[in-house]
C-alpha positions in Angstrom: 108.1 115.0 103.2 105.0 112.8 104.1 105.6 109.3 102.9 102.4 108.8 100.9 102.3 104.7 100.4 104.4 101.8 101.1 104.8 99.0 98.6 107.1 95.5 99.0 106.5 92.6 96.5 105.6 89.4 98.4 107.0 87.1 95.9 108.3 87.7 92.3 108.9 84.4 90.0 106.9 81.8 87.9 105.9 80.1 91.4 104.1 83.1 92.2 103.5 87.0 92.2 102.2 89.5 94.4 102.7 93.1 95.5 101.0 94.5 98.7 100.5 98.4 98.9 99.3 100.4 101.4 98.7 104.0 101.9 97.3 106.0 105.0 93.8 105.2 103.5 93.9 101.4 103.2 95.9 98.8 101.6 95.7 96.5 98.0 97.2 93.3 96.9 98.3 93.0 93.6 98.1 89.3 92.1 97.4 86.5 94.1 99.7 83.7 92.9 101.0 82.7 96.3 98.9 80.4 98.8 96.7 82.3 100.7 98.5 81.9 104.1 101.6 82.8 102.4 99.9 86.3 100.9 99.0 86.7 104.8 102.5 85.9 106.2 103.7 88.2 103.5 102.1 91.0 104.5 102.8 90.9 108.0 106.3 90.9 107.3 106.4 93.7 105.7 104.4 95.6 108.6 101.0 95.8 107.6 97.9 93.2 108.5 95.7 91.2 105.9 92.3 92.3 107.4 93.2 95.7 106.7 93.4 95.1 102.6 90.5 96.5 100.8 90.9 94.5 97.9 92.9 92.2 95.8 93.7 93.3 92.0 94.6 90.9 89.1 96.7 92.0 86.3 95.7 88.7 84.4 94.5 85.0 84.3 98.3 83.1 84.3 97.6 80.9 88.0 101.0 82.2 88.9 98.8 85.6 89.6 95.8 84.8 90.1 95.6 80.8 92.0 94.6 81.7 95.8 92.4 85.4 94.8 89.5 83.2 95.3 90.6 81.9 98.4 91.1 85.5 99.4 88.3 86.3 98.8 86.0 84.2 101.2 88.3 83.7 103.8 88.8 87.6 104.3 86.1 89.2 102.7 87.8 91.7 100.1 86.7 92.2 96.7 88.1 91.0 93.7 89.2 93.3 91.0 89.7 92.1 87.3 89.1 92.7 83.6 85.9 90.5 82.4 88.6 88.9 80.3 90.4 87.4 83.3 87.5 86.4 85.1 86.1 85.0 82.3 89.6 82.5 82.7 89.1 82.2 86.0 86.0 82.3 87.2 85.5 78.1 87.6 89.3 78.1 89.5 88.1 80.5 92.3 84.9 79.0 93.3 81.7 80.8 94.8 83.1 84.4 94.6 80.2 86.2 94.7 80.5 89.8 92.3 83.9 90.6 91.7 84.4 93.8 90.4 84.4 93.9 86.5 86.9 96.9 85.0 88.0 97.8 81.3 91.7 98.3 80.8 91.6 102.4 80.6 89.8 102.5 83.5 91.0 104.3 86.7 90.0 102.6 89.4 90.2 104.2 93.6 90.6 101.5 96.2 92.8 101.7 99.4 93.5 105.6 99.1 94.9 105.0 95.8 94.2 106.0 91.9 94.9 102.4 90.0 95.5 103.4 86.3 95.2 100.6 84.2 96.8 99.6 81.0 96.7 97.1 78.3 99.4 94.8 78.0 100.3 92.4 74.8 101.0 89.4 77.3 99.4 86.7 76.4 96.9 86.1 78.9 93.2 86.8 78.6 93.0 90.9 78.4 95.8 91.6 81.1 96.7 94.8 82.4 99.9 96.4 83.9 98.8 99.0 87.0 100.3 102.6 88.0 99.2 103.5 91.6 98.8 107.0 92.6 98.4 109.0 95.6 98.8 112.6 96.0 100.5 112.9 93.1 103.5 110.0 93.4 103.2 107.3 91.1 104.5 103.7 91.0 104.3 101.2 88.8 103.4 97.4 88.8 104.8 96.5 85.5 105.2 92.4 85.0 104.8 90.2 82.3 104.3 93.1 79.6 105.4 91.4 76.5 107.5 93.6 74.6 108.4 97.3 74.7 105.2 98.8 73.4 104.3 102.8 73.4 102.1 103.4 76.4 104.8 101.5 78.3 107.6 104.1 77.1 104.8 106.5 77.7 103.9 106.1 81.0 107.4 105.2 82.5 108.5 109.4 82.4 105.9 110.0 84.8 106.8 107.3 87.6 108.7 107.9 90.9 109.3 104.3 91.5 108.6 100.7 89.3 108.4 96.9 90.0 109.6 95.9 86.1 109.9 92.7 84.9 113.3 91.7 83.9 112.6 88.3 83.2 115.3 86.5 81.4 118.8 86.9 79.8 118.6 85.7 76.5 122.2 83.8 76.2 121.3 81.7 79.2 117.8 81.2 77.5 119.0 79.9 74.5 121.2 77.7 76.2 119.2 76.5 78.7 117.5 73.9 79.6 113.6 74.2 78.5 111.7 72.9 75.7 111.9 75.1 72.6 108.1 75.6 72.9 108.8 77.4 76.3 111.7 79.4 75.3 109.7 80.6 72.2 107.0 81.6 74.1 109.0 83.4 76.3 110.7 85.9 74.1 107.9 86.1 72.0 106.0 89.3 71.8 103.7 87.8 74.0 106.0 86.4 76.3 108.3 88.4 78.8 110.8 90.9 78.4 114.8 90.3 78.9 116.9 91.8 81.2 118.4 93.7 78.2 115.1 95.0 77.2 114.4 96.3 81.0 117.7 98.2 80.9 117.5 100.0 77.7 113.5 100.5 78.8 115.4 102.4 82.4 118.2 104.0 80.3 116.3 105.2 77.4 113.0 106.5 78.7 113.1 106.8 82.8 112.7 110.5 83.8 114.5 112.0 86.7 111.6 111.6 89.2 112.7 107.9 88.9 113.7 107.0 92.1 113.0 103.0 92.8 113.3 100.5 90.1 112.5 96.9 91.8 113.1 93.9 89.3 110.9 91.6 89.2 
């Protein structure tokens, strides 16, 4: 069977997210929370080449996504992709981007041979999306910093062969830890970030058999 994309996540943490996908057709970077030159190194590590991305998409405003898409963006000439929500947070932090390209969550969007399906998350950034990428019929999701366990996310995850899923915390070390109780309210909030526990029984209880790959992120 024809292998119909590739897909590697260049860094995964709160110092910095992205995901770099590439099909026969092109190639996309998901979040742009690295440095630029890191992005670049990133890619070519993984076998592909920066200059042969057609376009860099955002999932929300947090600068651990979104800090070098600007940079990016002039240095290499790709578009930007984001909800107007996002760029509206953005916007001053990236700097002479000329016309990024404005989309609704719901919207389907086709860039670098692939379908981008995009759905609302209850993060609390400004309008942030999660992203299922489809080509030819296989699907994969880019699902971080979702929140909570909501429906389209129980929805959606049947239909998936693979899935980069946050699995951001366990909530004994939490509790125990070492950060301000602002921070550790925030992050196992509803707004916040989902637990390890919460990624597990999201796998167990509602992952079809065409799941396949399940990257933590």
């Amino acid at each position: 069977m024809a292998v119909e994309f590739k897909i590697a996540t260049l860094a995964s943490g709160s110092s910095g997210n992205a995901v770099y996908a590439e099909s026969p057709d092109g190639a996309i970077v998901v979040d742009a929370g690295l440095s630029g030159k890191r992005i670049a190194d990133g890619v070519e590590k993984v076998g592909g080449h920066i200059d042969r991305v057609d376009a860099v998409i955002l999932t929300h405003d947090h600068m651990d996504h979104s800090k070098s898409a600007g940079i990016l963006s002039r240095r290499h000439g790709m578009p930007l992709l984001m909800t107007e929500g996002t760029f509206a947070v953005c916007e001053k932090s990236m700097r002479r981007v000329v016309g990024p390209r404005l989309f609704q969550a719901g919207n389907v969007l086709s860039v670098g041979g692939f379908h981008v399906y995009t759905i609302r998350t209850p993060h609390d950034g400004r309008d942030p999306v999660m992203l299922v990428l489809e080509r030819n019929g296989v699907r994969c999701g880019v699902f971080t910093d979702l929140g909570h366990l909501f429906p389209e996310l129980i929805e959606v995850l049947p239909t998936l062969d693979a899935v980069v899923l946050e699995s951001n915390y366990d909530p004994h070390m939490l509790e125990h830890g070492p950060y301000h109780a602002n921070l550790k309210k925030r992050i196992r909030s509803p707004h916040g970030h989902i637990s390890n526990c919460e990624a597990s029984t999201l796998v167990r209880d509602h992952a079809s058999e065409r799941l396949k790959v399940v990257l933590l992120a």
